[in-house]
C-alpha positions in Angstrom: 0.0 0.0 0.0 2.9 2.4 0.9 4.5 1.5 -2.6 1.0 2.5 -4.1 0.6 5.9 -2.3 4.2 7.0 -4.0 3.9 5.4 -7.3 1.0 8.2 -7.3 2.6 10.7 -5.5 4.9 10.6 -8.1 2.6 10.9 -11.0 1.1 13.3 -10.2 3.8 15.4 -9.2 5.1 14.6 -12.5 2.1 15.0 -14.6 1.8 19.0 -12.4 5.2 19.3 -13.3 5.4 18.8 -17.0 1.5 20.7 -17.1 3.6 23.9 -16.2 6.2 23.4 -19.4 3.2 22.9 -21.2 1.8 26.5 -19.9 4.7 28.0 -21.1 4.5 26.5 -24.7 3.0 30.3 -25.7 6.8 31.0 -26.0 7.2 29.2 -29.3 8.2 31.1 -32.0 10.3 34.6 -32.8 9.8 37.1 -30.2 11.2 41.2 -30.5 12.4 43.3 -27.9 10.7 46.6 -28.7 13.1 49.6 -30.0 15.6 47.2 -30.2 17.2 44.8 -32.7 17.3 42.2 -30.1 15.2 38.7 -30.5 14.4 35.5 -28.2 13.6 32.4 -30.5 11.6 29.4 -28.6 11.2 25.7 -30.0 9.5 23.0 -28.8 11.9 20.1 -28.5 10.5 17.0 -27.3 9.6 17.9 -23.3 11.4 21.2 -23.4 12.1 24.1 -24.6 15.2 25.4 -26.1 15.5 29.1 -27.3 18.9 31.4 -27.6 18.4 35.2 -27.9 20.5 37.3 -30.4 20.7 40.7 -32.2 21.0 42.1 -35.9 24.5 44.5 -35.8 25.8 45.1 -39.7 23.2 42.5 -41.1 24.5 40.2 -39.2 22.9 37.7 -36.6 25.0 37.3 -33.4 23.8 35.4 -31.1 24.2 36.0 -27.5 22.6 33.3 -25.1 21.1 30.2 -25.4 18.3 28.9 -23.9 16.4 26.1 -22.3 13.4 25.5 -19.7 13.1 22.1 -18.8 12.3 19.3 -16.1 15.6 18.7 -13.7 15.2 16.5 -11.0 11.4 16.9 -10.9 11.5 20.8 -11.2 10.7 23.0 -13.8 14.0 25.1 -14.7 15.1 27.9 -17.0 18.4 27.5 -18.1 20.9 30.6 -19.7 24.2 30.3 -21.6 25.1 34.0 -22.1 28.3 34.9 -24.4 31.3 36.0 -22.0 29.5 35.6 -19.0 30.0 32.9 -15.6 33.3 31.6 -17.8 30.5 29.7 -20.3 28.8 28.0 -17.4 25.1 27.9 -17.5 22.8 29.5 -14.8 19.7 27.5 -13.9 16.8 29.3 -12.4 13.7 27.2 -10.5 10.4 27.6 -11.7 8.8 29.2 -8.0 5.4 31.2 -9.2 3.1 30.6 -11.8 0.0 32.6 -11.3 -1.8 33.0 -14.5 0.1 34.3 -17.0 3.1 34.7 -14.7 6.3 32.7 -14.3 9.4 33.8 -12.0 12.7 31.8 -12.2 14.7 32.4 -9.4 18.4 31.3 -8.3 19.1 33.5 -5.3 23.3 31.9 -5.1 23.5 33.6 -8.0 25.2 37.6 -8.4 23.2 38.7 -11.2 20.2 38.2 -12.2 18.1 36.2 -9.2 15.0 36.1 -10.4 13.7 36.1 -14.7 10.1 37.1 -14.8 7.6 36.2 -17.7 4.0 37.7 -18.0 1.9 36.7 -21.4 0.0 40.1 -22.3 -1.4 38.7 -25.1 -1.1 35.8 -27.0 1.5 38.1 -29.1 3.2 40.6 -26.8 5.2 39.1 -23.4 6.9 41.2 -20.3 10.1 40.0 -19.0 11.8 41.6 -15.9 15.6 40.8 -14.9 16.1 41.2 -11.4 18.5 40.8 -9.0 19.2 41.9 -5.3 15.8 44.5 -3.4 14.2 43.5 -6.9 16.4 45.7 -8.6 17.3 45.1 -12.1 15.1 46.3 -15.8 12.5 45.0 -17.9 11.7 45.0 -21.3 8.2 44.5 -23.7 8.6 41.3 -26.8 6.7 40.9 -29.6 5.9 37.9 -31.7 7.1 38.4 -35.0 7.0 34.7 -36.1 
């Protein structure tokens, strides 16, 4: 019986867990940082999500992160690989609120940023604040373009 109660405990938590990846499959597709020739890209690969942001400079695309949110160890996480930053190690932020249209990825070990905030507007324009320490930090409008 005690076998029983976890095997379920553990779908469930699973099946809640992998629900909130799918919540965030509005990402898909070509997003634009307004005023700016700065884009984040989403795919859907498989259980996760991989995206890398870049930006146009002399017709050029360079990119400068790359991107994944993902199930580790039961837990939703958003993972960054920026260009020339943590010596090419990638950050992992926890999934800790979803409310809505709202989802905050925190990692308070690390310097800068602790917390990566998404809020769907609309099914075309998203809201993403960087913070860090006394929620401190900047935020930015994206638009779908693709």
């Amino acid at each position: 019986m005690k076998n029983l109660a976890i095997l379920i405990l553990s779908i469930i938590t699973t099946s809640c867990s992998t629900s909130k990846i799918e919540k965030l499959e509005f990402l898909e597709g070509t997003w634009q940082i307004e005023g700016k020739e700065q884009f984040e890209v989403w795919e859907q690969n498989g259980e996760e999500l991989k995206g890398y942001g870049y930006n146009i400079k002399e017709n050029h695309k360079q990119i400068s992160e790359t991107l994944a949110i993902k199930m580790v160890n039961g837990k939703v996480v958003y993972q960054a690989t920026v260009a020339n930053q943590n010596e090419g190690a990638t950050v992992s932020f926890q999934l800790n609120d979803t409310i809505n249209d709202y989802y905050s990825f925190e990692n308070a070990k690390h310097d800068f940023p602790n917390k990566i905030q998404y809020y769907k507007l609309s099914e075309n324009k998203v809201k993403v604040k960087v913070l860090g320490d006394e929620n401190k930090g900047f935020s930015f409008e994206m638009n779908r373009v693709e």
